[in-house]
C-alpha positions as a Python dict, from the first residue, in 0.01 Angstrom:
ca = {
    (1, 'X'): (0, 0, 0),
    (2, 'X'): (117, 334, -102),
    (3, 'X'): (159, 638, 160),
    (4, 'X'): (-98, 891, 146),
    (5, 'X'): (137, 1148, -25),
    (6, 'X'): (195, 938, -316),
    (7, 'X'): (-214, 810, -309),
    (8, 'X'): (-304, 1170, -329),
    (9, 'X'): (-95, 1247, -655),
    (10, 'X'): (-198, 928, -789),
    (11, 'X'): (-577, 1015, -764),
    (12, 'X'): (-524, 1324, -931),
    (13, 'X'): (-485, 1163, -1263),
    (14, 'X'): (-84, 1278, -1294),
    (15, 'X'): (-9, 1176, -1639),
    (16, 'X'): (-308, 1469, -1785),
    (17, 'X'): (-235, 1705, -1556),
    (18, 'X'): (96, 1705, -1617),
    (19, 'X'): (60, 1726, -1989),
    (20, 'X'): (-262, 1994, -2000),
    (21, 'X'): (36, 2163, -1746),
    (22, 'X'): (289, 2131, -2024),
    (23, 'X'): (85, 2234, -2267),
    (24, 'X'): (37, 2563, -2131),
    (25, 'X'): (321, 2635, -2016),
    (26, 'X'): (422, 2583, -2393),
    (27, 'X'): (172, 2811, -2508),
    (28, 'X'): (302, 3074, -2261),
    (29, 'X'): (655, 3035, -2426),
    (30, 'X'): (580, 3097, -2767),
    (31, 'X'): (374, 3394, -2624),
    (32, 'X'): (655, 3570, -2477),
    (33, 'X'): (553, 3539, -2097),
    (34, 'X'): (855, 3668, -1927),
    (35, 'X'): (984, 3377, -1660),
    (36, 'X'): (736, 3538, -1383),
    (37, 'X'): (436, 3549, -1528),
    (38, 'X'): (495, 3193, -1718),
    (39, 'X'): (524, 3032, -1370),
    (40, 'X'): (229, 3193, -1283),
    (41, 'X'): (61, 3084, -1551),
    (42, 'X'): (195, 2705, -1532),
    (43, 'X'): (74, 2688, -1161),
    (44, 'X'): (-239, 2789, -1217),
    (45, 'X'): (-308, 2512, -1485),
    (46, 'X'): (-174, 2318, -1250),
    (47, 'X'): (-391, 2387, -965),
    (48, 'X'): (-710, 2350, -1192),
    (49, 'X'): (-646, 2015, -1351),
    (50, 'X'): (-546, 1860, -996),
    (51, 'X'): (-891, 1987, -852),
    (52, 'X'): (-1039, 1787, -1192),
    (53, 'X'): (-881, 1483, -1141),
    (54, 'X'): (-911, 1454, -765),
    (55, 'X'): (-1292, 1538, -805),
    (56, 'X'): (-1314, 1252, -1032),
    (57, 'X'): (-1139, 1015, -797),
    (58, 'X'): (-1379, 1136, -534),
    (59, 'X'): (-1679, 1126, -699),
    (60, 'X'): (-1640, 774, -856),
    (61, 'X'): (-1463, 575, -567),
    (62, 'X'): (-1770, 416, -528),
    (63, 'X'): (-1832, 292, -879),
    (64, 'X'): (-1462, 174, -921),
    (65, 'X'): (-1468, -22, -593),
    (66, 'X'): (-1767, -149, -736),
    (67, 'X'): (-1534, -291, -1052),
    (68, 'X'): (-1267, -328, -862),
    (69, 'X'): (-1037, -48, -1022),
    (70, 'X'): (-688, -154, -923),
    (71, 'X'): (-578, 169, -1082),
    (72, 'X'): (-778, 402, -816),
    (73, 'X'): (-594, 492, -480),
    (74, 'X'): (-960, 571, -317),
    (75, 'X'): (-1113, 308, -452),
    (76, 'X'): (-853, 82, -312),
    (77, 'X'): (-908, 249, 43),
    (78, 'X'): (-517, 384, 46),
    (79, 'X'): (-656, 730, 72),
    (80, 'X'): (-966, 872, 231),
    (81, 'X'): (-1250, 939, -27),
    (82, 'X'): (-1266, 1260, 217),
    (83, 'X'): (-897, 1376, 177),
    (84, 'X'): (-954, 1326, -204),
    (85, 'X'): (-1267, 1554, -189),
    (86, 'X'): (-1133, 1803, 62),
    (87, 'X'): (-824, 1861, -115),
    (88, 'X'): (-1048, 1899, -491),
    (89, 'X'): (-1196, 2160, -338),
    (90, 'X'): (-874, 2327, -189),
    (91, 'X'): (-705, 2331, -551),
    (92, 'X'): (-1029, 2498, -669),
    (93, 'X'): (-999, 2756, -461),
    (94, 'X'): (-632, 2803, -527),
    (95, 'X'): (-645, 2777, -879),
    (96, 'X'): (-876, 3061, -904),
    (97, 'X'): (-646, 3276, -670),
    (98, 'X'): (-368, 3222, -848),
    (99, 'X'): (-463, 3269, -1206),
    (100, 'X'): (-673, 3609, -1088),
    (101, 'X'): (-335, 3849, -1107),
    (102, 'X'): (-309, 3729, -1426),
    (103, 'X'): (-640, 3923, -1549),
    (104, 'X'): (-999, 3919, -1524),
    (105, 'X'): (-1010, 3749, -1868),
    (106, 'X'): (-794, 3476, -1758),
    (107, 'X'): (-939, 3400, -1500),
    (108, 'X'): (-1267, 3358, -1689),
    (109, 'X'): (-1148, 3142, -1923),
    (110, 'X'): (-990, 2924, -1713),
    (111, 'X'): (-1284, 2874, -1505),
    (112, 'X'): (-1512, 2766, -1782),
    (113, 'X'): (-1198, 2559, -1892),
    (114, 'X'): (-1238, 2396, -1485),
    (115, 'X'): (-1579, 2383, -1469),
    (116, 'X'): (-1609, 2162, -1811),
    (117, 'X'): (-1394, 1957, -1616),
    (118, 'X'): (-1657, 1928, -1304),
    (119, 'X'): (-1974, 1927, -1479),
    (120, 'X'): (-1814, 1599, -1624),
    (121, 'X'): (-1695, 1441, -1325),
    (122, 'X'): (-2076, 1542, -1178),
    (123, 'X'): (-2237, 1375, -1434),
    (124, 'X'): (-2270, 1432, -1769),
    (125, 'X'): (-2005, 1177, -1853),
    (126, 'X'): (-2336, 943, -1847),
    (127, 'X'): (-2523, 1160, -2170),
    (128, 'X'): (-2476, 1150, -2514),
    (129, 'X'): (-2301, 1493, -2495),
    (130, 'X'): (-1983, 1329, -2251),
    (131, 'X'): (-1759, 1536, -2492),
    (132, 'X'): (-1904, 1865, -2437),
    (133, 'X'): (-1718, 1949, -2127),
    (134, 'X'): (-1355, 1799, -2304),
    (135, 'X'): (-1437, 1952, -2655),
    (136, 'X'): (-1467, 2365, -2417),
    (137, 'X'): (-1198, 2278, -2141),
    (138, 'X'): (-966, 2207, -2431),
    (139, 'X'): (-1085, 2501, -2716),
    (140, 'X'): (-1063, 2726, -2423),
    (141, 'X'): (-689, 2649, -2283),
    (142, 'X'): (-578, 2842, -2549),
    (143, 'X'): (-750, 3116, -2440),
    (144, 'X'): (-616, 3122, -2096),
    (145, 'X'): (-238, 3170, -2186),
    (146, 'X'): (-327, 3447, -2447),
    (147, 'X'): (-583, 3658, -2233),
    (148, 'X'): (-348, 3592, -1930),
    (149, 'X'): (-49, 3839, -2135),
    (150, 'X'): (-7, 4162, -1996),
    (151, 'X'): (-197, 4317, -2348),
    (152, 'X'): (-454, 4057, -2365),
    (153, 'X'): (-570, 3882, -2669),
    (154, 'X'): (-790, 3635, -2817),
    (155, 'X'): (-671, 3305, -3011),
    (156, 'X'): (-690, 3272, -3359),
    (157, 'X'): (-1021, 3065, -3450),
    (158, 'X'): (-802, 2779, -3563),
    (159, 'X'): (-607, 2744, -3231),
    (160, 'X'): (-958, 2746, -3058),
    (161, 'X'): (-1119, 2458, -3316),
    (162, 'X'): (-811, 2296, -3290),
    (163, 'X'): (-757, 2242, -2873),
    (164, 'X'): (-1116, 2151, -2901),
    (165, 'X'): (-1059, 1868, -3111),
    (166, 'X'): (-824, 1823, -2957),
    (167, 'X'): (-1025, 1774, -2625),
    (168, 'X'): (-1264, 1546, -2816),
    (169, 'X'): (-1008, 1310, -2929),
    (170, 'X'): (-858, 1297, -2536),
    (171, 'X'): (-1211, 1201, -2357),
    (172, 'X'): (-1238, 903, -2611),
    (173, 'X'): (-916, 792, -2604),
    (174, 'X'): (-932, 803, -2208),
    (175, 'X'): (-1339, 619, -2197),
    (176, 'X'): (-1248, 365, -2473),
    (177, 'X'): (-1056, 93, -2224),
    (178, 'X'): (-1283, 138, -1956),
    (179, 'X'): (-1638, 54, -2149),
    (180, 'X'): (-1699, -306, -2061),
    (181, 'X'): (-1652, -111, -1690),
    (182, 'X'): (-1891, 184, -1734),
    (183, 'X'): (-2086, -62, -1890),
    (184, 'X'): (-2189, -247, -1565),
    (185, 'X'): (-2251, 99, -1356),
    (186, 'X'): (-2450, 246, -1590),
    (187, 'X'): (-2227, 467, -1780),
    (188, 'X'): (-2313, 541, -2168),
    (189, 'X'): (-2111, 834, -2310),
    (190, 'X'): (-2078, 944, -2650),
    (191, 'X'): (-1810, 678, -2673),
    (192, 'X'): (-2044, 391, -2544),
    (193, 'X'): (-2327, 487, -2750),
    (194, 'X'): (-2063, 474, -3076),
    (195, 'X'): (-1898, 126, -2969),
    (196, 'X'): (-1502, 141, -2959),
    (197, 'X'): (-1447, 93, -3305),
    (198, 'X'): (-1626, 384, -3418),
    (199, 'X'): (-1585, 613, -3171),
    (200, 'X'): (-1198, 517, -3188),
    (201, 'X'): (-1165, 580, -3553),
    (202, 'X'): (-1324, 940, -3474),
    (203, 'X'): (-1079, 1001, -3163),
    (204, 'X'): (-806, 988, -3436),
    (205, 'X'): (-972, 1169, -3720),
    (206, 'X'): (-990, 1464, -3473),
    (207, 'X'): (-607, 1432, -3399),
    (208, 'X'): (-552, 1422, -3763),
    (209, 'X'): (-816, 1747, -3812),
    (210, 'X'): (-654, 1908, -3492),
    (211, 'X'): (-300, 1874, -3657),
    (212, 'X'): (-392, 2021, -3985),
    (213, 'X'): (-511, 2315, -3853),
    (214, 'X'): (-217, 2381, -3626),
    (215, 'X'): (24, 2352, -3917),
    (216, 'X'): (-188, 2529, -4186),
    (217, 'X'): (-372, 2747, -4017),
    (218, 'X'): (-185, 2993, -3943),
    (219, 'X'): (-170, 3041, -4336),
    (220, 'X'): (148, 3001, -4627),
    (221, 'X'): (389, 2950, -4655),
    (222, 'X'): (395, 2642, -4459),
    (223, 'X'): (732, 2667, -4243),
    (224, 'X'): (943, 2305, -4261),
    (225, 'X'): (871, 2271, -3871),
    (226, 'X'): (524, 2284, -3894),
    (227, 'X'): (540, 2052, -4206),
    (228, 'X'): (761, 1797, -3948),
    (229, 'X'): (500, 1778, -3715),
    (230, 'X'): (215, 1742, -3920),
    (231, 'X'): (355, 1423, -4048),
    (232, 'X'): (399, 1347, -3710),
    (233, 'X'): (38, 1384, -3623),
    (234, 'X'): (-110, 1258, -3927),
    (235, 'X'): (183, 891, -3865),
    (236, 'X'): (-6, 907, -3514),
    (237, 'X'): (-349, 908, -3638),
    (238, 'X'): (-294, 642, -3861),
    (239, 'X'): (-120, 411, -3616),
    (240, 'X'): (-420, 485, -3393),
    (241, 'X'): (-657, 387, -3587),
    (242, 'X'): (-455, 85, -3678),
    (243, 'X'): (-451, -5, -3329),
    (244, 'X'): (-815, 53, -3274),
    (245, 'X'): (-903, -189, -3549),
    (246, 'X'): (-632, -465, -3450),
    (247, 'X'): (-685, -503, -3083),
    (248, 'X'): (-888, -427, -2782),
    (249, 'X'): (-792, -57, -2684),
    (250, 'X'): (-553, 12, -2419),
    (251, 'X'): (-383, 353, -2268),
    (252, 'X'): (-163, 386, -2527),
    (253, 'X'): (-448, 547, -2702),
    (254, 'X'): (-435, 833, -2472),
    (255, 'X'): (-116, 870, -2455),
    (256, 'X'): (-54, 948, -2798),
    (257, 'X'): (-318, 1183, -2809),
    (258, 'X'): (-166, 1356, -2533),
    (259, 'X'): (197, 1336, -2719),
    (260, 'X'): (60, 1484, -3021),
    (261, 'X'): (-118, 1773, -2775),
    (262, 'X'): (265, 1856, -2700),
    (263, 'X'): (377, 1844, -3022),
    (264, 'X'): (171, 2075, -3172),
    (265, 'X'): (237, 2321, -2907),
    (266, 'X'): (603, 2257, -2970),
    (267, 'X'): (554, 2361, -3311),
    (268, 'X'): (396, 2674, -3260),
    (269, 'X'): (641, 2789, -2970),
    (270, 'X'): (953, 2708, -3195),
    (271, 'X'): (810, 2788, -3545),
    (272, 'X'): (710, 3126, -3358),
    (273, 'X'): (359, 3119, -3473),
    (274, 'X'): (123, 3379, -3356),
    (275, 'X'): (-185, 3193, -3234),
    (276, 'X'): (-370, 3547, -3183),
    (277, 'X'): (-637, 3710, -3363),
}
């Protein structure tokens, strides 16, 4: 049994958070946040995904002790279901403390972007319309790092359309080895209602969509870096839906969504795109 330190980061969903994290942070970069306001920025993403993922751990210990989720420190009993809780509402609170000096509109934004997050783990992971709260909490990250400057600004349309794909492709990727699961506790998401192989194949036509738009979007000509990684994203998409139709889906699905999430961020911080209108 793990000690209650190391239960508490592991019910806050680490591997996301630390990639929606990174993904800001790398959006802050190519913005020109000076070292500062960049941690600011980071920490605040930070804050806000950990109250997500430990309000998911919270709110579904019962249904994965029902199925016996090996994965899920409170569902295992190593960590209080009321610590979990307790300490999702604690990074709430700080989250929205910490990104306020960075602007009203920030602080907006990211709000929506945390309470897509909630209104997911509260329940409408069990409608028809699960990627809702994934397809805004995504679109608007963006928007955080761009309002949060110190002469605000909005993201191009592109950027927008393209973290919200983006955000589509993650909550399928993340549902699809967990169905037989949900299944028997009476959760039917868009995923469910699709069946893996379909709403697999879509999870990767989004990547493929979302990675277009990143490297063409921002108009010709096309700079070789931006060419790089959208061969990058469009080999991922098509080993993802090779995987999808060969064999029963696992994490790795995820996990290259969440790779390709980085490098398309990469390739607008070192391409020096501007992702503002």
């Amino acid at each position: 049994m793990a000690n209650k330190p190391v239960s508490l980061l592991l019910a806050s969903h680490p591997g996301p958070t630390l990639v929606v994290t990174v993904v800001a942070a790398g959006l802050g970069v190519g913005l020109g946040y000076p070292p500062a306001r960049l941690a600011l920025l980071a920490f605040a993403i930070l804050l806000g995904q950990l109250s997500i993922g430990w309000s998911n751990d919270w709110l579904d210990a019962a249904r994965d002790r029902s199925v016996n989720r090996a994965d899920k420190p409170a569902a295992r009993g190593d960590i209080p279901v009321t610590v979990v809780r307790a300490s999702a509402f604690v990074a709430l609170a700080a989250a929205v403390l910490v990104t306020a000096p960075l602007g009203w509109a920030a602080l907006a934004a990211h709000a929506l972007a945390i309470a897509g997050g909630w209104a997911y783990n509260l329940g409408l992971k069990r409608t028809a319309v699960s990627f809702v709260p994934f397809a805004v909490s995504f679109g608007i990250l963006p928007a955080i790092a761009t309002l949060g400057q110190a002469e605000p600004a909005w993201p191009a349309p592109w950027v927008l359309s393209a973290g919200a794909l983006l955000g589509v492709a993650a909550h399928i990727t993340n549902v699809l080895p967990d169905l037989a699961d949900d299944a028997r506790t009476g959760i039917r998401g868009m995923p469910h209602r699709l069946g893996a192989r379909s709403s697999g194949i879509l999870a990767f036509c989004c990547l493929a969509v979302a990675t277009g738009l990143v490297a063409l979007g921002p108009g010709f000509p096309v700079r070789p870096l931006l060419v790089a990684g959208l061969v990058i994203g469009l080999a991922a998409a098509i080993a993802g839906i090779a995987l999808v139709l060969r064999r029963s889906p696992t994490r790795l699905l995820m996990q290259l969504i969440m790779t390709c999430a980085i490098v398309d961020v990469a390739m607008l911080a070192l391409a020096g795109q501007s992702i503002t209108v």
